[in-house]
C-alpha positions in Angstrom: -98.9 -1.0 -192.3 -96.8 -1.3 -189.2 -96.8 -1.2 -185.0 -95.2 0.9 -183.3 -93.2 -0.1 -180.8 -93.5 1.5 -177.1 -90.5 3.4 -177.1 -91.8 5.2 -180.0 -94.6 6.6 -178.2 -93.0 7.4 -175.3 -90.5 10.0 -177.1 -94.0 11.1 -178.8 -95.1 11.7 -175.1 -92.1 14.1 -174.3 -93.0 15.9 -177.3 -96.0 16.4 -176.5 -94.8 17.9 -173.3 -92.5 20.6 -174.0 -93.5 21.6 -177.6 -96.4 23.4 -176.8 -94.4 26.3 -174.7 -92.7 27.6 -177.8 -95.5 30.4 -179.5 -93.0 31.5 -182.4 -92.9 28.2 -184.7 -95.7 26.6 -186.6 -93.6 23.5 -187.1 -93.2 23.1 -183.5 -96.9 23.5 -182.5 -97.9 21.3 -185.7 -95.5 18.5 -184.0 -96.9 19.2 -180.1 -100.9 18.8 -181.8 -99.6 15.7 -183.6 -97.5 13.9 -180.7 -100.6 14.9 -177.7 -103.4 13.3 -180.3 -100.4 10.3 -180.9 -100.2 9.6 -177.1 -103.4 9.9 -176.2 -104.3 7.3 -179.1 -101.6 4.8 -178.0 -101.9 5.2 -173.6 -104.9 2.7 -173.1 -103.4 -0.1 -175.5 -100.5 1.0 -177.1 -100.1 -2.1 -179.7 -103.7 -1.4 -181.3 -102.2 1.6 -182.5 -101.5 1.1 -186.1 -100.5 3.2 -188.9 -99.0 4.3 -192.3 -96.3 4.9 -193.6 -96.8 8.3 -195.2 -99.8 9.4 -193.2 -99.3 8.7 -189.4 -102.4 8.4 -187.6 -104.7 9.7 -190.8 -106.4 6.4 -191.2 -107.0 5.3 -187.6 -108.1 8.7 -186.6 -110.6 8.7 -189.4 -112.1 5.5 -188.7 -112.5 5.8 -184.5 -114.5 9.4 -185.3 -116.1 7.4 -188.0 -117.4 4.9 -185.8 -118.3 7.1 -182.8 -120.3 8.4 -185.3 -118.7 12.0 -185.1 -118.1 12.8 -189.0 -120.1 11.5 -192.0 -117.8 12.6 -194.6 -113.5 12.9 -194.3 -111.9 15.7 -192.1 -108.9 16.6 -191.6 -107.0 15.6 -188.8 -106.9 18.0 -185.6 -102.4 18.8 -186.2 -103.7 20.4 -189.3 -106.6 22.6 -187.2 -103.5 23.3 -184.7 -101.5 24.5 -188.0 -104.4 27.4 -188.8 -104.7 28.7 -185.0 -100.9 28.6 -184.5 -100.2 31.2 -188.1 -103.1 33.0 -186.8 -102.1 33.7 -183.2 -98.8 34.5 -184.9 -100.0 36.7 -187.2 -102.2 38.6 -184.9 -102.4 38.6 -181.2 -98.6 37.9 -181.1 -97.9 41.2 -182.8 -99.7 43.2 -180.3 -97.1 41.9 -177.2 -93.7 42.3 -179.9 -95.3 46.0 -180.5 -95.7 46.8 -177.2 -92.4 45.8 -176.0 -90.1 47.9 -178.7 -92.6 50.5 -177.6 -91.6 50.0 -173.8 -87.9 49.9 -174.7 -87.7 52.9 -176.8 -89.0 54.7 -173.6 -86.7 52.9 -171.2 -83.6 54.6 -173.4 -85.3 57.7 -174.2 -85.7 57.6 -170.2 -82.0 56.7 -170.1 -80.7 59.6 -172.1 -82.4 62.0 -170.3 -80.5 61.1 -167.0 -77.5 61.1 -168.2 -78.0 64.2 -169.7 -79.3 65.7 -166.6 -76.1 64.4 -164.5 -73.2 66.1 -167.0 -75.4 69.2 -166.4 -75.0 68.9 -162.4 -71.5 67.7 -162.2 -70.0 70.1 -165.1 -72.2 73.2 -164.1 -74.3 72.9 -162.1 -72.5 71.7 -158.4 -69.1 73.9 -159.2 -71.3 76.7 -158.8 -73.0 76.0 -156.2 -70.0 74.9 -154.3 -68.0 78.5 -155.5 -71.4 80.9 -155.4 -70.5 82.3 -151.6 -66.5 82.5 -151.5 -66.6 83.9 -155.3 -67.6 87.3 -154.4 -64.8 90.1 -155.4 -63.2 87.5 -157.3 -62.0 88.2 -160.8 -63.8 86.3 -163.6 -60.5 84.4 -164.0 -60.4 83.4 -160.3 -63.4 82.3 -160.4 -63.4 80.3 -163.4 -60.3 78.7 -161.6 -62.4 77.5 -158.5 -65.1 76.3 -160.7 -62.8 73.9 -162.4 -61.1 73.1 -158.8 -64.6 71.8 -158.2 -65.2 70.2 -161.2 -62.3 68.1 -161.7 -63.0 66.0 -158.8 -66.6 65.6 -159.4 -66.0 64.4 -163.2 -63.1 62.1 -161.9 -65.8 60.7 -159.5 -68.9 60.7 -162.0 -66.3 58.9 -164.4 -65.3 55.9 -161.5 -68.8 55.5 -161.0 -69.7 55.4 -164.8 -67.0 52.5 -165.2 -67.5 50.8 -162.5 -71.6 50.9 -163.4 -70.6 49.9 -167.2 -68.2 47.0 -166.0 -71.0 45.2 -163.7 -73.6 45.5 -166.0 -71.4 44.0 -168.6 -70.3 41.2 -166.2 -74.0 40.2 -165.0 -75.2 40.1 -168.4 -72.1 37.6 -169.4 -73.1 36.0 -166.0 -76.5 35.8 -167.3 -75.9 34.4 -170.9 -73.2 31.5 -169.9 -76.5 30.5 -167.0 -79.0 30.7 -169.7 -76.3 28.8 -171.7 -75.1 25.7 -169.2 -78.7 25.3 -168.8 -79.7 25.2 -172.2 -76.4 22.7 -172.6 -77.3 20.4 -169.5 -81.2 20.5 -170.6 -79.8 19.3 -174.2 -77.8 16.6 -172.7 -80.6 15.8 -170.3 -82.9 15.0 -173.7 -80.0 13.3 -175.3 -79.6 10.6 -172.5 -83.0 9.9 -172.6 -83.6 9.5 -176.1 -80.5 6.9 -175.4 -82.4 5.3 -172.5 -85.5 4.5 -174.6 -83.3 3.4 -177.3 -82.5 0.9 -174.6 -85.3 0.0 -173.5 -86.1 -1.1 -177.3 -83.5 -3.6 -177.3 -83.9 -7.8 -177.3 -80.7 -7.6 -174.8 -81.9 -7.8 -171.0 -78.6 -6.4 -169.6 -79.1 -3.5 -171.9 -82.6 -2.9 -171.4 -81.7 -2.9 -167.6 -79.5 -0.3 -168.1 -81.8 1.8 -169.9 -84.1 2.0 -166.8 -81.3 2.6 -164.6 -80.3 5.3 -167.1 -83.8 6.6 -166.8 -83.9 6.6 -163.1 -80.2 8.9 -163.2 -82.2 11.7 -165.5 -84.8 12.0 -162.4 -82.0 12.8 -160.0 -80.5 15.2 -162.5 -83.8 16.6 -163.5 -86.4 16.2 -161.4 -88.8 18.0 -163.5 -88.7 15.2 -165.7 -89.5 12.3 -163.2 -93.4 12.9 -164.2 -92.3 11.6 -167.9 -89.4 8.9 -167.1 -93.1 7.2 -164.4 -95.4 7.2 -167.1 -92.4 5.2 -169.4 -91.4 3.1 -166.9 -95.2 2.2 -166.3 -96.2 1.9 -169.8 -92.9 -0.6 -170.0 -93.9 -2.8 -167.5 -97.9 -3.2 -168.9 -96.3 -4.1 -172.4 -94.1 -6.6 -171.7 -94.6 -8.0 -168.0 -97.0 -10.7 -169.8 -95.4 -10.3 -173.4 -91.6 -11.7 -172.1 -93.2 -14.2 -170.3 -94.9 -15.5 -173.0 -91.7 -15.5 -175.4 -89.7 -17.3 -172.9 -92.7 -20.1 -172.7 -93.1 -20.6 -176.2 -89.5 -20.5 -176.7 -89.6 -23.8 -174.2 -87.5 -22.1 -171.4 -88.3 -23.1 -167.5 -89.7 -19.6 -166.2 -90.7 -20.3 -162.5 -94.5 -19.9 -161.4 -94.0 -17.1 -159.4 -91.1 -15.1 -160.5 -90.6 -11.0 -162.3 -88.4 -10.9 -164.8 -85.2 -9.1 -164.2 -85.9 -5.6 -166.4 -89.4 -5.6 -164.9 -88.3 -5.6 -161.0 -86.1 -3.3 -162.1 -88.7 -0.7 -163.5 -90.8 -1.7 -160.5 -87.7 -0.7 -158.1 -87.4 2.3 -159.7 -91.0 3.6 -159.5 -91.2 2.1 -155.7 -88.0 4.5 -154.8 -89.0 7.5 -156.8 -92.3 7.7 -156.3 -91.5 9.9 -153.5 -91.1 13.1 -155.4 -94.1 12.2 -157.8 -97.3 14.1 -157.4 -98.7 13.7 -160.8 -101.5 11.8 -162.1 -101.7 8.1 -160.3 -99.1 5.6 -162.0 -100.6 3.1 -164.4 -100.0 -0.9 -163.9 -103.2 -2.0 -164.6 -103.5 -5.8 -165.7 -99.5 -6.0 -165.3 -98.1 -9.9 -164.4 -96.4 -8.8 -161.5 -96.1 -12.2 -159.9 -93.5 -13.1 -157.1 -92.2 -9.2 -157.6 -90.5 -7.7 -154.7 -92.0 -4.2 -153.0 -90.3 -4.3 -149.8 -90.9 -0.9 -148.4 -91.6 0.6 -151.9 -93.8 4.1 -152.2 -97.3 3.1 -154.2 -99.4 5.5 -152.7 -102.3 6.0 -155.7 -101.3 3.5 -157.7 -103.6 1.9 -160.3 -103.5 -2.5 -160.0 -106.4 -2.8 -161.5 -106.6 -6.3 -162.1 -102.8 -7.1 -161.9 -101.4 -10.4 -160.7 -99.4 -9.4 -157.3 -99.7 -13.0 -156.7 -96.8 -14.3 -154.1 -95.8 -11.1 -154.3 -93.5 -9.2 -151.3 -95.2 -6.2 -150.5 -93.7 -6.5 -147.2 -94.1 -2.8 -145.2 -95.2 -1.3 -148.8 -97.8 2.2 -148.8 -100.3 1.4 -150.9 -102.6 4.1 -149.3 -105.3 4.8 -151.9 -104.2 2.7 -154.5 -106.0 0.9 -156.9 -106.5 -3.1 -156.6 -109.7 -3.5 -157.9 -109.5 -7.6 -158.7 -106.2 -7.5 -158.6 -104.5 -11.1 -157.3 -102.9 -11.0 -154.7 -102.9 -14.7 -153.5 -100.1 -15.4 -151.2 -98.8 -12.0 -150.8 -96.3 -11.0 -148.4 -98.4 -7.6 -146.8 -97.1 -7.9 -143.2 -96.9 -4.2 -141.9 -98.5 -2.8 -145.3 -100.2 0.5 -145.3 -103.7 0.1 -147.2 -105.7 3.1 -145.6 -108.4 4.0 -147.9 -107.3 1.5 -150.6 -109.9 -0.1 -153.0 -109.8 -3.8 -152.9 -113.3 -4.5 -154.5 -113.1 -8.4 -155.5 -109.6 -8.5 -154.8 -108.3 -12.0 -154.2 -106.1 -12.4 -150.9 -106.3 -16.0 -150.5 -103.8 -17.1 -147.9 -102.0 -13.4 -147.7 -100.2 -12.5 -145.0 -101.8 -8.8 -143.8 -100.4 -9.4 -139.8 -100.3 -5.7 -138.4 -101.4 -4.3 -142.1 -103.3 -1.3 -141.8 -106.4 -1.3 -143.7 -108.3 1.4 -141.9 -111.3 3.2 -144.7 -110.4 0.5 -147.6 -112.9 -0.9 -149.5 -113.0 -4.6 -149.4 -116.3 -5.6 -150.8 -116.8 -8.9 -152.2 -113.0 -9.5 -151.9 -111.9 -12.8 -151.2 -109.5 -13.0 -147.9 -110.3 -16.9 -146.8 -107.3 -18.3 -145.1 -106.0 -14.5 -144.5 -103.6 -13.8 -141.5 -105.2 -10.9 -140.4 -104.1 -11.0 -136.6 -103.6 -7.4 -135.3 -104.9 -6.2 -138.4 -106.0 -2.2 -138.4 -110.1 -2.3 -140.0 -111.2 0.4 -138.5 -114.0 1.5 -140.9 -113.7 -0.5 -143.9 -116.4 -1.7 -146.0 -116.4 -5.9 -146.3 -120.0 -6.1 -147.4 -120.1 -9.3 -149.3 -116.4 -11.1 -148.4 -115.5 -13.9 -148.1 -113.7 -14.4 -144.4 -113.7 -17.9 -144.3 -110.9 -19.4 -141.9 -109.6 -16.3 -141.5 -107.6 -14.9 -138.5 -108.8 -12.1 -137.1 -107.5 -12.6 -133.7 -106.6 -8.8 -132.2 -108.0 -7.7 -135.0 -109.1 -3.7 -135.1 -113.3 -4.1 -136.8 -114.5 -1.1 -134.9 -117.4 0.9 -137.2 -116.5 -1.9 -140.1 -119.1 -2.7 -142.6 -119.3 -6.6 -142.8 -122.7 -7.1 -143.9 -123.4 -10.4 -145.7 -119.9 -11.1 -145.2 -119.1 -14.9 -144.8 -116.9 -15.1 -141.0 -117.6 -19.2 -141.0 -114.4 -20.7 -139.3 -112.9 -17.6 -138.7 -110.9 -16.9 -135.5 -111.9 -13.6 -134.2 -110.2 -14.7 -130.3 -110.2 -10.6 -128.8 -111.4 -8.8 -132.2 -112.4 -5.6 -131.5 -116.1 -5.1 -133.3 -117.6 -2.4 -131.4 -120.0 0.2 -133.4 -119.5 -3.0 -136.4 -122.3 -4.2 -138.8 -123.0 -7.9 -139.0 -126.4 -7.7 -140.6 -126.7 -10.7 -142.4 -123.2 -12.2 -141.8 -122.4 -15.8 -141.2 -120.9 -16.2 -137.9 -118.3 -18.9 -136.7 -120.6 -21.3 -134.8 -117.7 -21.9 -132.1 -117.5 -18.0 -131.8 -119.4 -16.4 -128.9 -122.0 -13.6 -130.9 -121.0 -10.0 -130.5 -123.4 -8.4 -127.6 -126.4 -6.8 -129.3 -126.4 -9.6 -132.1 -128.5 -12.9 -132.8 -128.3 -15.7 -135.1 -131.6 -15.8 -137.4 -132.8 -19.1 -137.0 -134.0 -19.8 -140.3 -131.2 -18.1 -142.3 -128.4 -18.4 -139.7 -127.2 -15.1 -140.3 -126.9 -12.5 -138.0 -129.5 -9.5 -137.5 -129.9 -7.7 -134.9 -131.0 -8.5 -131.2 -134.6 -6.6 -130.2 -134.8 -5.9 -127.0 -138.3 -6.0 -126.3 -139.1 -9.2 -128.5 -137.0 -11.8 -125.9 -134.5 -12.3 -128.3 -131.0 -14.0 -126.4 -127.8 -13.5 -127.8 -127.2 -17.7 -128.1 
């Protein structure tokens, strides 16, 4: 039995891509239903994926459908279902289309014929006479013969210029044609032959190489983009294998590896997903429980992406999007978020102890039961976001946008909130700075000290 390793999967990935668009081999769809099951086996955790070597997949498939209690009794594996529908969709529906198309271009020639046919009738008899038909009377048969081939000289001459010159383009677009359909076929080959080179890269204990591979990988998206979709979801599956895995081999290997520091290949892959992720519309980008700690994402593109519990800690996120993305407790302690884009970002339990969020905008994020005591938050956008339940604790919130924000049961002991806008806000049941004036319309429960809301008709005082 043996693992295989991530570059392995990702080629099975590609497969899994492309070979599905060719209808006229079985081999080819028997390898596209084998390489889709393969990758969708290996994406969640790709070193659990173990198999053998004559019967790839056999065994593990067998026992996950055993235990989800699927099949009692052996099956076959679903490439060899693919196998049956592929020969019969060759050997019946496809015959109907092959059929129908020597049907259509019999007709288009038969149609061909005809015309030409019907255009040596006009210019050999049928025009000469019609130009000759007036002046010809009290000719002789031999004058009149004569002006009829006066006449039809020309037009032959002309009907033959035009039949050349016809012949020649057609010949010429359908060599343009074939040398297009051939430099693409060419560039798409060398296209697939540079990336199986860049993966092969990627493979290797050599950090300089592996670096190159995912610079190599980031060249193929400028020269293809259509493959940028594919050279993401590498670079991502890259980063979650061995963001933790290097670190722990340089550890145990007794080198110094700084608290707070990516390796080399991994801010590499993460500058290459931050600067391409502009053209990327596909499914969100996968880092989820990466070590991503002290990485630098000045500026970079991470709109969607999935942090779910990564370690961003001391990281420099510095003017980063990050609108919508993912950062369900994910750490970001100490991270750099000045100027930040967060709209509508989900930062349930997320740990921003001590970050720096000055001007961020994190209008419509969730932030419940996230942790932001000791947070610079000063000119902060929270228009609308949801903190039920976080922790706020010494945190500066001076200028700070709250307008229609959720903080219920949120914990604001400490905080600085000098000229925080909170109109249309929810405090019910928050804890309040005591040195704080209370937003109008808001008392302090005198049992609980938290805040509920002032009744006008019961005397209660905003003190």
């Amino acid at each position: 039995m043996r693992a295989l390793p991530p570059h392995t999967y990702a080629l099975a990935c590609m497969v899994a891509n492309f070979a599905p668009y060719s209808l006229e081999s079985c081999e080819l769809a028997d390898v596209s239903a084998k390489a889709m099951w393969f990758c969708s086996s290996v994406s969640t955790d790709p070193q659990s994926f173990v198999t053998s070597d004559r019967t790839p997949g056999l065994a593990a498939w067998r026992l996950s459908q055993q235990r989800a209690g699927t099949i009692t009794s052996p099956l076959k594996p679903p490439w060899t279902r693919s196998r049956k529908r592929c020969r019969a969709r060759i050997g019946a529906s496809s015959v109907l289309p092959v059929q129908s198309w020597d049907r259509r271009r019999a007709l288009i020639w038969a149609l061909a014929v005809v015309i030409s046919v019907g255009v040596l009738v006009l210019a050999i008899w049928a025009i000469p006479l019609l130009l000759t038909r007036h002046p010809s009377a009290g000719l002789s048969a031999a004058a009149r013969l004569a002006a009829e081939n006066d006449v039809r000289t020309p037009v032959v001459a002309a009907l033959a210029v035009v039949g050349a010159a016809a012949l020649t383009a057609g010949v010429t677009w359908r060599a343009t044609v074939t040398a297009l359909r051939g430099q693409a076929l060419a560039e798409q080959s060398q296209v697939t032959d540079r990336y199986t080179k860049a993966i092969d890269q990627l493979g290797s204990d050599k950090l300089d190489v592996r670096v190159g591979g995912i610079y190599a990988l980031e060249r193929i998206t400028v020269d293809s983009p259509r493959d940028l979709g594919t050279v993401m979801e590498v670079l991502a599956t890259f980063i979650r294998a061995h963001s933790r895995e290097q670190r722990f081999v340089a550890e145990s290997a007794g080198a110094r590896v700084p608290e707070h520091i990516t390796l080399p290949d991994i801010q590499a892959a993460l500058s290459v997903i931050g600067h391409q992720a502009a053209g990327y519309d596909g499914r969100p980008i996968d880092l989820t429980g990466a070590n991503l700690a002290g990485a630098d994402l000045t500026s970079a593109l991470l709109v969607r992406v999935d942090f779910t519990g990564t370690d961003l800690a001391h990281s420099n996120l510095y003017g980063a999007d990050l609108s919508g993305a993912r950062l369900v407790r994910a750490n970001l302690t100490g991270a750099a978020l000045s100027g930040a884009r967060l709209t509508n970002a989900d930062l349930t339990h997320a740990r921003l102890t001590g970050a720096d969020l000055y001007g961020a905008d994190l209008s419509g994020a969730d932030l419940s039961g996230a942790d932001l005591t000791d947070a610079r938050l000063t000119d902060a956008d929270l228009t609308h976001a949801r903190l039920s339940g976080a922790r706020l604790a010494d945190a500066r919130l001076t200028r700070a946008g709250l307008s229609g924000a959720d903080l219920t049961g949120a914990d604001l002991t400490h905080a600085r909130l000098t000229d925080a806008r909170l109109s249309g806000a929810d405090l019910t049941g928050a804890l309040w700075a005591e040195e704080s004036p209370l937003p109008e319309g808001w008392v302090r429960d005198a049992g609980s000290g938290r805040f509920r809301r002032a009744n006008p008709g019961s005397g209660d005082s905003d003190n």
